[in-house]
C-alpha positions in Angstrom: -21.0 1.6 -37.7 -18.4 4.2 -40.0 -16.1 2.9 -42.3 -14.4 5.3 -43.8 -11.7 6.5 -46.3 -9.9 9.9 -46.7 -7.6 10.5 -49.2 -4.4 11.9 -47.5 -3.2 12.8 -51.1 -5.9 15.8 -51.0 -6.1 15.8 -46.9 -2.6 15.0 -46.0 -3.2 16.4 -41.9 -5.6 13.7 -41.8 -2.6 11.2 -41.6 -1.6 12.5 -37.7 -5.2 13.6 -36.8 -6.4 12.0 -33.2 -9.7 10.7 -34.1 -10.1 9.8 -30.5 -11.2 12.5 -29.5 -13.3 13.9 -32.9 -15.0 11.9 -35.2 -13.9 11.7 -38.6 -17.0 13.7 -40.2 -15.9 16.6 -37.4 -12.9 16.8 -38.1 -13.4 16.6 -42.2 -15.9 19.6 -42.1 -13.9 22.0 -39.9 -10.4 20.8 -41.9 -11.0 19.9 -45.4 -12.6 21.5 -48.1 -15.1 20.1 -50.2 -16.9 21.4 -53.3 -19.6 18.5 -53.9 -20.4 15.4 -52.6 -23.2 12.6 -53.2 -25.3 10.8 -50.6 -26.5 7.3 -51.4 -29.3 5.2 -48.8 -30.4 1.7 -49.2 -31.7 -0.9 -47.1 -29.2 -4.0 -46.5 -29.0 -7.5 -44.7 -26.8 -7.1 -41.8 -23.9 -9.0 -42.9 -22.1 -11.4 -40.1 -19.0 -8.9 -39.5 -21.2 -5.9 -39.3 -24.1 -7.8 -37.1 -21.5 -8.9 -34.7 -20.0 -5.0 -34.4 -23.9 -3.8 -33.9 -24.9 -6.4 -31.6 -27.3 -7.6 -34.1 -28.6 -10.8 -35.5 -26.9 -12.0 -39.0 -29.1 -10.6 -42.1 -31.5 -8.2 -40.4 -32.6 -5.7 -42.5 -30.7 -2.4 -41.5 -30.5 1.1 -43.4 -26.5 2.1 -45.4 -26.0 5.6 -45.9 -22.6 6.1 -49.0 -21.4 9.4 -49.3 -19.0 10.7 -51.0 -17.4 14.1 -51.3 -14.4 15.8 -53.7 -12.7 18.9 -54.1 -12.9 19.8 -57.2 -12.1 16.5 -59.0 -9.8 14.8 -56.3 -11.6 12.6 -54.0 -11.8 14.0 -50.3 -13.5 11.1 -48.4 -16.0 8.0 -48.9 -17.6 6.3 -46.0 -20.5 3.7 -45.4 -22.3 4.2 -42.6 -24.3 1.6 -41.4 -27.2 2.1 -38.6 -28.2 -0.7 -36.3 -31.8 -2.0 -36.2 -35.0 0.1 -35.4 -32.3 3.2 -35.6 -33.4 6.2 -37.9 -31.1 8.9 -39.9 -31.8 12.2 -39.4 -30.3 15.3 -40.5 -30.6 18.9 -39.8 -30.4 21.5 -42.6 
């Protein structure tokens, strides 16, 4: 589950961008520039909202990823991403 915000202020092609047919994350690395960013993980209760999105029971224990990257220092994008139960992040590098 993404929830996200971009700052059309510092990405202002974002605004018409179909993100139907790319994710947002795509579209942000191959469109936007970004000089630092911060990644935040903790482990949550599912709250109702999100639980009924996931298809998930009401305050399971599920794992939020936060990141947040600028350019310079104006914000670029922050977004919460929140992974279902018994689901794992993984990253390649």
């Amino acid at each position: 589950l993404e929830d996200r915000w971009i700052n059309l202020a510092t990405v202002p092609e974002a605004r018409t961008a179909d993100f139907t047919a790319q994710s947002g994350n795509e579209w942000l690395v191959r469109h936007a520039r970004f000089t630092r960013g911060e990644l935040g993980l903790a482990a949550t209760s599912l709250p109702a909202e999100d639980a009924a999105l996931l298809d998930a029971a009401t305050g399971e224990s599920v794992l939020r990823a936060v990141r947040m990257t600028w350019d310079g220092a104006a914000s670029v994008t922050h977004v919460t991403l929140t992974y279902a139960p018994g689901h794992m992040l993984t990253t390649a590098f």
